[in-house]
N, C-alpha and C positions, 0 to 999 in steps of 0.2 A: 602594542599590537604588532603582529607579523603577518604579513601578506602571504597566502600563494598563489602568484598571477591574477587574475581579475577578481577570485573570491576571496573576502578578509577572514582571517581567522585568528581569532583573539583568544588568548587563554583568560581563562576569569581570573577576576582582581582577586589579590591575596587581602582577605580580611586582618584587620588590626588581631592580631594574637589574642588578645582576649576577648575581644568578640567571638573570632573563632571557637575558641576554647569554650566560652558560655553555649553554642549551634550547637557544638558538637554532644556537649552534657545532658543537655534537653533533649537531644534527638535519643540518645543512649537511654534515658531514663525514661523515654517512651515506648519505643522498641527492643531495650536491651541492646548491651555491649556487641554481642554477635552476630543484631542485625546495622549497625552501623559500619561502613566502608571511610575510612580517612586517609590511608597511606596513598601518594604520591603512583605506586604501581596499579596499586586500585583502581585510581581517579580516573586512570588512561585511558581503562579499556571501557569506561561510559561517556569518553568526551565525543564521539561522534554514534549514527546508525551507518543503516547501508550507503549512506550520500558521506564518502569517505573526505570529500573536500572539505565540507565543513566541520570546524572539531573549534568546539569549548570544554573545558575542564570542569566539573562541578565541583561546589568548596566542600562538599559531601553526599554521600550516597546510602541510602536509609532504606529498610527493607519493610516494611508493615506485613502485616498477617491479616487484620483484622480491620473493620472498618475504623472502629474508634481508635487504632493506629492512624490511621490516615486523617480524622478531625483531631489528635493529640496534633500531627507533624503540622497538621496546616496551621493551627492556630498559634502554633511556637512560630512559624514563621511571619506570619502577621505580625505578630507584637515583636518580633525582634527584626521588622523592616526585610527579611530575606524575599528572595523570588523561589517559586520551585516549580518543577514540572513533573509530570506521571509516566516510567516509561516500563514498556511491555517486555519485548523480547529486543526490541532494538532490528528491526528487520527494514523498517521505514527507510524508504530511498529518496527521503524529499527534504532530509535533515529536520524532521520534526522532533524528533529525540533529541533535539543540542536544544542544551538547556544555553540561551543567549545571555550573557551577562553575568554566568556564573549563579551558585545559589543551592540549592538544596534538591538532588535528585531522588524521585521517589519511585524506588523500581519495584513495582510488583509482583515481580515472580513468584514470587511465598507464596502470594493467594493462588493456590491454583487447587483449591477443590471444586468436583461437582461436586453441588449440595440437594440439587435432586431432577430426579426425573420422572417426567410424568407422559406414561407411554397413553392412557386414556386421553389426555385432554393435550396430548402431543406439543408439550414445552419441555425445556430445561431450565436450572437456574446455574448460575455458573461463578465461580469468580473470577476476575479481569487476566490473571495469569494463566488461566488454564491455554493449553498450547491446540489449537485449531483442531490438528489431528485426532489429540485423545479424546476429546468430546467426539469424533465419528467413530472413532475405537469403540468408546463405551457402550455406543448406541449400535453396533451391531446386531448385540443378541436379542436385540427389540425390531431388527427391522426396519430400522428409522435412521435417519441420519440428519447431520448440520449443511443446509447447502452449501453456502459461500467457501470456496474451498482457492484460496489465493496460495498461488504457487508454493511460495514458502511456507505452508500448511506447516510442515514437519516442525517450525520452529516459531511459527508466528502466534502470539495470546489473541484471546475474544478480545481482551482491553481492547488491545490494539486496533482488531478489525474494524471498531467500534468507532473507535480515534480516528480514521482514514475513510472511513465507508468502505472497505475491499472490498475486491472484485475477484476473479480468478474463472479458470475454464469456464465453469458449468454453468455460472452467472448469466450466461445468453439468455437460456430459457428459465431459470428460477429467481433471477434478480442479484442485486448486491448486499451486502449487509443489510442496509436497514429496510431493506424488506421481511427479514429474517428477526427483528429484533422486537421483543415485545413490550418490553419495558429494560430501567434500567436504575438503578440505585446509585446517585450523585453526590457527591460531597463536594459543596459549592466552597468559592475561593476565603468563604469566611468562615470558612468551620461546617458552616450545615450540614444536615443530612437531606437529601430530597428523594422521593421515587415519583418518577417519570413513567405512567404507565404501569404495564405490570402483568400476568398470565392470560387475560382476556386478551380478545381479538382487536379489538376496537374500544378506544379509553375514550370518555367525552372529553372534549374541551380541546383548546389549542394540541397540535401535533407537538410537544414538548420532546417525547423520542425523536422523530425525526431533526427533529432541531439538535441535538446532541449526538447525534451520531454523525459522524462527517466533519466535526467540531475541531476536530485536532487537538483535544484539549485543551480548548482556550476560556470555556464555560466550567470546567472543575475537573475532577477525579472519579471514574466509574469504579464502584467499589463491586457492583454485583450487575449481573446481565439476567432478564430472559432473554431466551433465545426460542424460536420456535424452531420443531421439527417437524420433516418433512418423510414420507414414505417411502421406501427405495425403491426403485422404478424395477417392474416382474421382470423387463431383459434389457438387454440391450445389442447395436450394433453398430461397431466401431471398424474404420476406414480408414486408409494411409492413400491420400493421394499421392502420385508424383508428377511435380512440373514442369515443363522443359525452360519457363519461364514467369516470373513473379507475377507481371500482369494475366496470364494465364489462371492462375492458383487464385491471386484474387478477383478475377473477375466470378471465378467458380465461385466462391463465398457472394458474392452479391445474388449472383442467379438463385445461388440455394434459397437464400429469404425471398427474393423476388417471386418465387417459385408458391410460396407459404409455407412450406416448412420451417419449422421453428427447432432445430437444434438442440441436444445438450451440448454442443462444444463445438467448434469449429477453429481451431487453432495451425498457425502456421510456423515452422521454421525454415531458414532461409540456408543456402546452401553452407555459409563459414560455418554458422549454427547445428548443422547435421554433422559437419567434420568433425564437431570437439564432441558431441554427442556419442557419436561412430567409434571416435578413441578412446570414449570411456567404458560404453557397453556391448560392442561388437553387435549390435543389434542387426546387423545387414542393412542399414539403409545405403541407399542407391547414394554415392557422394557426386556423380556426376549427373543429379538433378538440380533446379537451380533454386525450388521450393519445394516440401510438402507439406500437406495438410493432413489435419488428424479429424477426421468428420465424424461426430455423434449421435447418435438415436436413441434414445430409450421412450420406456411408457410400456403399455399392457404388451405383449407379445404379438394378437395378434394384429394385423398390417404393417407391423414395424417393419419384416422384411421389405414390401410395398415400396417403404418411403427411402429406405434403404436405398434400394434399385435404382429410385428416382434419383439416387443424390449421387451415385454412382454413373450414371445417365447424363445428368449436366455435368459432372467433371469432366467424362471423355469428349461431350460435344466442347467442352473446351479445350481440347486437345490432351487430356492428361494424359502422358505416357503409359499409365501403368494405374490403377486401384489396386489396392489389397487390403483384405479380408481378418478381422482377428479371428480366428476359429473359437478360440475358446478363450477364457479366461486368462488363464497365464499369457496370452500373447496383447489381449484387450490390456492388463497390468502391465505389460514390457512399453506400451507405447506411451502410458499415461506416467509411467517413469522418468522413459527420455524425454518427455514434455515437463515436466517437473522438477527433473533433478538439469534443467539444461544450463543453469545457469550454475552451478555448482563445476559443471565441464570447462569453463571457459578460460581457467587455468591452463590447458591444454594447445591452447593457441599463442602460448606463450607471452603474453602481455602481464604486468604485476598488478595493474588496477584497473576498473569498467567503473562507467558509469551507466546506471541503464534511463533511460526516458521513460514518456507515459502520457504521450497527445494521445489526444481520440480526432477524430474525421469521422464524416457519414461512411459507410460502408461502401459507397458508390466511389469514393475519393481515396480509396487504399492504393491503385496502380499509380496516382499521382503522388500519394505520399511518399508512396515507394521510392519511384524515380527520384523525388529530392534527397532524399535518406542516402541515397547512392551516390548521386553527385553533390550532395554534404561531405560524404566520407572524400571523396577524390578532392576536394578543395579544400582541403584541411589536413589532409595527407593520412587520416585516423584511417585503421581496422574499424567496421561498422559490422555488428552481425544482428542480427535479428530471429524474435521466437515472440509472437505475442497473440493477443484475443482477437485473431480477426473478424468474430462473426460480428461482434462488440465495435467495430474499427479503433480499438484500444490498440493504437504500434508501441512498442516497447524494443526499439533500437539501443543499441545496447554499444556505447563509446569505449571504446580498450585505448589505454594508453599508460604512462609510467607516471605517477602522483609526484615523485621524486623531481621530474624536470616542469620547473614552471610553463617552462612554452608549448608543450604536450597540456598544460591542465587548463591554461587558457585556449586555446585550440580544443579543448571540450569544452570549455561553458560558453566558447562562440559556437560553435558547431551545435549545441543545444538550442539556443538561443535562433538560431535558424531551423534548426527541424520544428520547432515548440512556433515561434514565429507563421510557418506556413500549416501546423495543422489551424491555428486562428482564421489562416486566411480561406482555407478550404471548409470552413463553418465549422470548425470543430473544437478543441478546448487543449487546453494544456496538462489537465490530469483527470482520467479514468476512473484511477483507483488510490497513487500513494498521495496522494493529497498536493498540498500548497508548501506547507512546515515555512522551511527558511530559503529554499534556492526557487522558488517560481514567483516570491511577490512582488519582481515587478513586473508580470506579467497582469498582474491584477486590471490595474490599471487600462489595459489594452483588453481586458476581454467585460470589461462593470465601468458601465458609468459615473462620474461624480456622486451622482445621489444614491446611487447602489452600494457605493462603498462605504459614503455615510451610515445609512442605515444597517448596515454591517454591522459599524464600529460601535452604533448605538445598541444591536443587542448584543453583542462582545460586553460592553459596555456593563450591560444590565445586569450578568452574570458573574461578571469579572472587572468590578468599579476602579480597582488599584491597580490593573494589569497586570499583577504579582503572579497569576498563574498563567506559566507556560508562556512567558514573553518573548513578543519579536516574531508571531507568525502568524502566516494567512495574509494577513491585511497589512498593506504597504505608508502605515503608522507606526509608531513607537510606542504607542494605547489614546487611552480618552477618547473624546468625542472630534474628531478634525471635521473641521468644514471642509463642503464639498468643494470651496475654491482652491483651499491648501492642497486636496487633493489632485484636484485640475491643472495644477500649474505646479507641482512636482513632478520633476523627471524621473523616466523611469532608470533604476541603478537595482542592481545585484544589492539584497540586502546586506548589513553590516551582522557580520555575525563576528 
């Protein structure tokens, strides 16, 4: 095992050759030669997601198409003692993608048909690689679309969203994934097949969806989604505030709700954040403001102006410098661009690697977050920029530093560890939307009681009795049932990855 700085990063154990060699055969003869991945340059580029610190190597990487691809691969791994995990696009920024321990990665991608749509009864069915956007693609010419729309849409699978519960802009006022999700098609850690739900509104018996969604993939394999759609709103009107100052810009987003209006979006980027944005698309934004916000309205056309006004109304009485106005479309598209493609800019500021966060706070608690987020960055000596869901109070501070020098990468997972630390203390949580994965559990601990973690580990448990799938996350065990004393009187550590 090799370290870098405070997080451990272990490459997986090299299997005895012929065991190897037997993985490898069995996976081939399920999937075929051409969806198997074995070489060495392969292996690389699925040993980490977006959470770059942590990186394990899997002993193999296997592509399925089909569901009974995926009970063929699980049950090869059972009986031949491997671990494996299910991965989307790899966009996960909480290292839920690293497969811990090495083992048999199962990437999805292949699956990515819609296999239908139902514009009457307003579902979809989907498989787990289809990529966020082209399901809104599709549904265009219907009128209809997918709401949860997280940033990385352009590259992000339903799997996935499924995997994490994403969140993204418009989430304020339509929810996060599983409000969206109506059943889903599961392939449990022992081969089974299960469906959870399914095209109706409302399934009797235990919330079993909701329970698998948010999961991390620690309860099995979603081979197939519904999803439900939603109408596309008759207009809409979209806003750029500009602020002369952060607490100014979020206090504007409290008043907005306090006010009652309920948003489609309200999102903020911070002045480093407009810079690399500014460089990349000449947009004209103001660089010597120190925030703006992106303010949303849709619904039927008419009063929207109305509410508009009103939201335009409490930004200047909070001194906003300046509103402006998308006229048309092309300019409503130019802003929801630079909000989306922001982090794709931050190259630009010249750093080689970010790390981004993902506490929540009450909405009330964003100017205090703020202020820490900044005098975080200054005690640490880090570039801190920031772009994230402020209606949500979802901060998503975003750490720039060089992966290469260890004392930069520990200077980020302290510097986390203090931002993540005081969204806790401000009543609020340590993730949003990318989840737990491998770099937040020991936070667990600090935000779930002994017996809550129990109980946890017990439906983990139910679903997943050998821990063989997707090991090493969420929960700050190693699997089975831990007592809540073992729990209690373990310290909290950076897990072992």
């Amino acid at each position: 095992m090799t370290t870098t700085a405070a997080f451990p990063v272990a490459q997986a154990p090299e299997l005895p050759a012929a065991e190897h060699q037997k993985l490898v055969a069995r996976m081939r003869d399920i999937v075929g030669a051409d969806n198997v991945l074995t070489a060495a340059a392969d292996l690389t580029v699925y040993e980490c997601d977006g959470f770059t610190i942590a990186k394990t190597r899997p002993n193999v990487v296997v592509f399925p198409t089909t569901t009974e691809h995926i009970v063929g691969i699980v049950k090869a791994c059972n009986e031949l003692g491997v671990s494996f995990l299910a991965r989307g696009a790899g966009t996960s920024l909480a290292g839920g993608c690293v497969l811990v321990g090495g083992g048999v990665m199962i990437a999805l991608a292949r699956m990515k048909r819609i296999l239908e749509v139902n514009v009457r009864d307003r579902y979809a069915v989907v498989e787990p690689g289809v990529v966020n956007v082209w399901l809104t693609n599709a549904l265009k010419p219907h009128g209809l679309h997918y709401a949860p729309d997280p940033s990385s849409q352009g590259a992000c699978t339903i799997g996935g969203n499924v995997a994490t519960n994403s969140g993204g802009p418009h989430t304020l006022k339509y929810g996060v994934t599983v409000n969206h999700i109506l059943g889903v098609e599961l392939v449990l850690p022992d081969g089974r097949v299960v469906t959870c739900g399914g095209p109706t509104e409302d399934s009797p018996g235990y919330d079993l969806v909701g329970t698998v969604v948010g999961s991390e993939g620690t309860f099995g394999i979603v081979s197939k989604v519904w999803v439900r759609l939603t109408k596309n709103p008759e207009a809409y009107r979209t806003l750029l505030g500009v602020f002369e100052t952060i607490d100014d810009a979020t206090n504007t987003i409290s008043d907005i709700i306090g006010a009652g209006i309920v948003p489609a979006a309200l999102e903020l980027l911070d002045k480093t954040m407009l810079s690399a944005v500014e460089a990349a698309f000449k947009f004209g934004f103001p660089l010597d403001a120190e925030a703006v916000v992106i303010m949303e309205v849709d619904g039927l056309a008419a009063g929207l102006q109305e509410e508009a006004d009103r939201i335009e109304g409490i930004a200047k009485r909070n001194k906003a410098r300046e509103v402006r106005k998308a006229n048309t479309e092309a300019e409503r598209m130019a802003l929801w661009k630079a909000r989306k493609q922001a982090f794709g800019t931050i190259g630009r500021l010249g750093y080689p690697s970010y790390c981004t966060q993902d506490g929540v706070v009450p909405r009330t608690k964003l100017p205090q977050i703020m202020r820490h987020i900044q005098a975080t960055a200054k005690k640490y000596g880090l570039g801190i920029c920031n772009v994230f869901h402020a209606g949500d109070g979802n901060v998503h501070p975003i750490l720039m530093f060089d992966e290469r020098d260890p004392a930069q990468v520990k200077a980020v997972l302290d510097a986390s560890h203090d931002i993540l630390s005081e969204c806790i203390n401000l009543g609020g949580s340590v993730t949003g939307e990318h989840g737990i994965g491998v770099e937040k559990i020991d936070f667990m601990p600090l935000m779930f009681t002994p017996d809550d973690l129990h109980y946890m580990i017990r439906l983990r448990t139910a679903f997943n009795p050998d821990g063989r799938c997707s090991p090493g996350k969420m929960l700050p065990t190693a699997g089975g049932c831990a007592e809540p004393s073992v729990i209690a009187t373990k310290p909290a550590r950076r897990a072992a990855v």
